[in-house]
N, C-alpha and C positions, 0 to 999 in steps of 0.2 A: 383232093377236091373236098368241101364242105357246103353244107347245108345252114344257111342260119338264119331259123324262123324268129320273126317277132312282131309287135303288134299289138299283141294279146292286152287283157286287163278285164277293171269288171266296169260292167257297165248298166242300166237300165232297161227293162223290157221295152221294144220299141227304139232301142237306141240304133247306134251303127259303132262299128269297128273295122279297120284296113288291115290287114296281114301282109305282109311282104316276107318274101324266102331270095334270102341273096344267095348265089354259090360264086365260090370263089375256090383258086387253083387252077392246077392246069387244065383248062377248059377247051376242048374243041369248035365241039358244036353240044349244044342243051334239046335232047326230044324231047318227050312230053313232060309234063309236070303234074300230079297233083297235088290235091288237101286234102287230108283225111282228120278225120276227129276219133278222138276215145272219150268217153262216159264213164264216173265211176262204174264198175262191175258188167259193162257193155264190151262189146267188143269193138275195135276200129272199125270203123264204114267208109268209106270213100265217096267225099261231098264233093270235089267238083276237080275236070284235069280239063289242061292246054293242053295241044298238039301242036309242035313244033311249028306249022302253017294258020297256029291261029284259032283251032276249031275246039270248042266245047263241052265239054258234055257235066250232066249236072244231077244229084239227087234228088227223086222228087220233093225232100223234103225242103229243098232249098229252090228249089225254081221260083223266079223271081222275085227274090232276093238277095241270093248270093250273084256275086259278077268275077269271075277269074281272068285277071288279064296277065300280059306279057311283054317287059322293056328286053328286048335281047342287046340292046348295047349295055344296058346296065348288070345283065344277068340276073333279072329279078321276074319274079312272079309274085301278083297282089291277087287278094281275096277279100274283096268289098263287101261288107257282110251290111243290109239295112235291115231294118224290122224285127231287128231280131228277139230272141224268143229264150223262154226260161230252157228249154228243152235244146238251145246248141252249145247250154253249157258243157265244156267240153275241154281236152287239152289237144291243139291244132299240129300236125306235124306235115310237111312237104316232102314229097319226096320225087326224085327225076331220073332221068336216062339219060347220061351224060358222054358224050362220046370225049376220051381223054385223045385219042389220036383217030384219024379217020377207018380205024377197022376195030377198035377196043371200044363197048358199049358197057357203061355199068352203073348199076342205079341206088343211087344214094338218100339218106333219109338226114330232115332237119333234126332239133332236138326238141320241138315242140314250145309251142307258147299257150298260156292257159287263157281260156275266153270262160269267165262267170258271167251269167247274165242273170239281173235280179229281178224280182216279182214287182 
């Protein structure tokens, strides 16, 4: 199974950018998902996960305006990012709970895509 984040680039304060994380492999079923970011010299934070049924949850510093959705025919997860901000510069990576057969649960990470965001 793989993770493969992309999307990323530089863009303009104010701007927007779409992240999507495909997994591909042998795939059962896909639980939750997130996105996490890392900052030069910061540690990873966790900005925003799906629950396998759809449900959200979100960092306060992204609340509305990040949107994390879910195509489970496509096995993809997107991360809508508008408004964005000098401060989510950052290098984006997904990671999920992947059920490879219906009792083996294991959770894998993308390899990140980088989001500059300019002044």
């Amino acid at each position: 199974v793989q993770l493969q984040a992309s999307g990323g680039g530089l863009v303009q304060a104010g701007g927007s950018l779409r992240l999507s994380c495909v997994a591909s492999g042998s795939i059962f079923r896909i639980n939750s998902v997130g996105w996490h970011r890392q900052a030069p010299g910061k540690q990873r934070e966790l900005v925003a996960t799906i629950t396998s049924n759809s449900n959200t949850v979100y960092a306060d510093s992204v609340k509305g305006r990040f949107t994390i959705s879910r195509d489970n025919v496509k096995n993809t997860v997107y991360l809508q990012m508008n408004s964005l901000k000098p401060e989510d510069t950052a290098v984006y990576y997904c990671n999920a709970g992947i059920f490879v057969n219906p009792a083996t649960r294991n959770t894998y990470w993308g390899q990140g895509t980088q989001v500059t965001i300019s002044s």
